[in-house]
C-alpha positions in Angstrom: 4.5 19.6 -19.7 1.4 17.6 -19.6 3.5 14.3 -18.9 4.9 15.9 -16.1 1.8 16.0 -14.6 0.6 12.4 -15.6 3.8 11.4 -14.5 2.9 12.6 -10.9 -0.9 11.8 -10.7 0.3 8.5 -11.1 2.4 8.7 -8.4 -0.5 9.7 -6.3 -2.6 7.1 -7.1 -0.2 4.5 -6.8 1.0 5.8 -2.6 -2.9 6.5 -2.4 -3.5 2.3 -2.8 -0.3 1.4 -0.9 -1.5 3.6 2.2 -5.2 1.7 1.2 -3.3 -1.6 1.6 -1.7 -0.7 4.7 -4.9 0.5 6.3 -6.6 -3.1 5.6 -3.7 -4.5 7.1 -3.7 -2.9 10.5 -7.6 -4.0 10.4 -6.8 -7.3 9.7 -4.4 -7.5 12.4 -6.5 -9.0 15.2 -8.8 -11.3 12.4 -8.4 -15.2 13.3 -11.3 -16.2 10.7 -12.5 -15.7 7.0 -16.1 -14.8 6.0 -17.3 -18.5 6.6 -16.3 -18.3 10.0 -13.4 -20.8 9.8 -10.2 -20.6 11.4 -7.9 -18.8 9.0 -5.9 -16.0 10.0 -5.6 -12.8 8.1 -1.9 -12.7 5.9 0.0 -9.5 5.6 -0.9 -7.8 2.2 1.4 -5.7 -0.1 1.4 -3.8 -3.2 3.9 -4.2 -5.8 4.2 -0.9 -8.0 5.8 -0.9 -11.6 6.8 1.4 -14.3 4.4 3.2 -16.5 0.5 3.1 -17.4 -0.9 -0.2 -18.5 -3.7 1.5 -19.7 -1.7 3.6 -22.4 1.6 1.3 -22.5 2.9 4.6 -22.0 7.0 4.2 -20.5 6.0 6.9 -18.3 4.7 7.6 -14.2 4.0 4.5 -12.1 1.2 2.3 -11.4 0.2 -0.6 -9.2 1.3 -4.1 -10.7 -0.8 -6.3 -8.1 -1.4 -6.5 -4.1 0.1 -9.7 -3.2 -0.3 -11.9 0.2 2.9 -12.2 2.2 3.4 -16.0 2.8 5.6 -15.0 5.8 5.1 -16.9 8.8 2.4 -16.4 11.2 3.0 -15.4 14.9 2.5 -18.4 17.2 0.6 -17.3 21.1 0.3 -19.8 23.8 -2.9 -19.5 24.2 -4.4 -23.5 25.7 -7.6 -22.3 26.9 -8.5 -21.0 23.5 -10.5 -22.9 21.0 -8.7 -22.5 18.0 -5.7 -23.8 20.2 -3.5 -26.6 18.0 -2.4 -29.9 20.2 0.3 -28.1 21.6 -1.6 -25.0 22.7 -0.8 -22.5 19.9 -3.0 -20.4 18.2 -1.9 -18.3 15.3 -2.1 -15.0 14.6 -1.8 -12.5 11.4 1.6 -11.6 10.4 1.1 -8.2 10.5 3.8 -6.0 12.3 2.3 -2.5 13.6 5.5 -1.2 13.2 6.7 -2.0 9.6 2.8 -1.0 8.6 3.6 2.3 10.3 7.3 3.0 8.5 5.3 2.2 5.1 2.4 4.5 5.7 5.0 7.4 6.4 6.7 6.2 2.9 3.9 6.4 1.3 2.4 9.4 2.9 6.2 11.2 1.9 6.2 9.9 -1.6 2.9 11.5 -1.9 3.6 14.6 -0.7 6.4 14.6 -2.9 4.2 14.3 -5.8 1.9 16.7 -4.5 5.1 19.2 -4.5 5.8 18.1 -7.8 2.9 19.0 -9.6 3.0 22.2 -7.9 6.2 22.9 -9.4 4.7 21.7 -13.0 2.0 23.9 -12.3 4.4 27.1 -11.5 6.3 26.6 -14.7 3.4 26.2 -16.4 1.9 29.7 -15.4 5.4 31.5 -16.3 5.7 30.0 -19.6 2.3 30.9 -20.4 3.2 34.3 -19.1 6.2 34.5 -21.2 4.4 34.0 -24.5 1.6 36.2 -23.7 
């Protein structure tokens, strides 16, 4: 019975980083330069969950593998009067979409509550086994 509930505090952990990730992203939405102040517009970032605990090698719950950058393209403004302007008059902005970072917080804000209902459930049978052999 304990599994079960590994199983699903995984589960929260892992939808707990993906919402994380998805948060970053809608703040990185507007961000045209890195830390040194350069020109470098902020990339899209996703996580990538997998199959059981690496701590424990255990085959069982889920866990986040890595957050990786999406290489997708960045969306082109005409924008000539701005300084970071190429020869043509473009300036490029982060590839993040308000609306797919909104569809994957709901995902991830389901899948937890899902888990949440979950462990509730272990919890229950829990209680009425222990009731059963008392």
């Amino acid at each position: 019975m304990f599994g079960a509930l590994d199983i699903s505090t995984s589960g929260l952990i892992a939808q707990r980083t993906r919402l994380e990730v998805v948060a970053a992203n809608l703040a990185g939405e507007h961000t045209l330069l890195n830390e040194a102040g350069e020109y470098e517009p902020f990339r899209r970032r996703f996580a990538v969950l997998a199959a059981g605990d690496p701590e424990s090698r255990a085959a069982k719950g889920v866990h986040v593998a890595r957050i990786e950058t999406d290489t997708g393209p960045l969306v082109p403004r005409y924008e000539p009067w701005s300084d970071l302007a190429d020869a043509e008059g473009y300036v490029l902005y982060p590839n993040v979409n308000r609306v797919v970072e909104q569809m994957n917080a709901m995902e991830a804000a389901r899948s937890y509550e899902a888990n949440i209902a979950a462990i509730e459930a272990t919890k229950s049978m829990m209680s009425i086994a222990l009731q059963i052999m008392a």
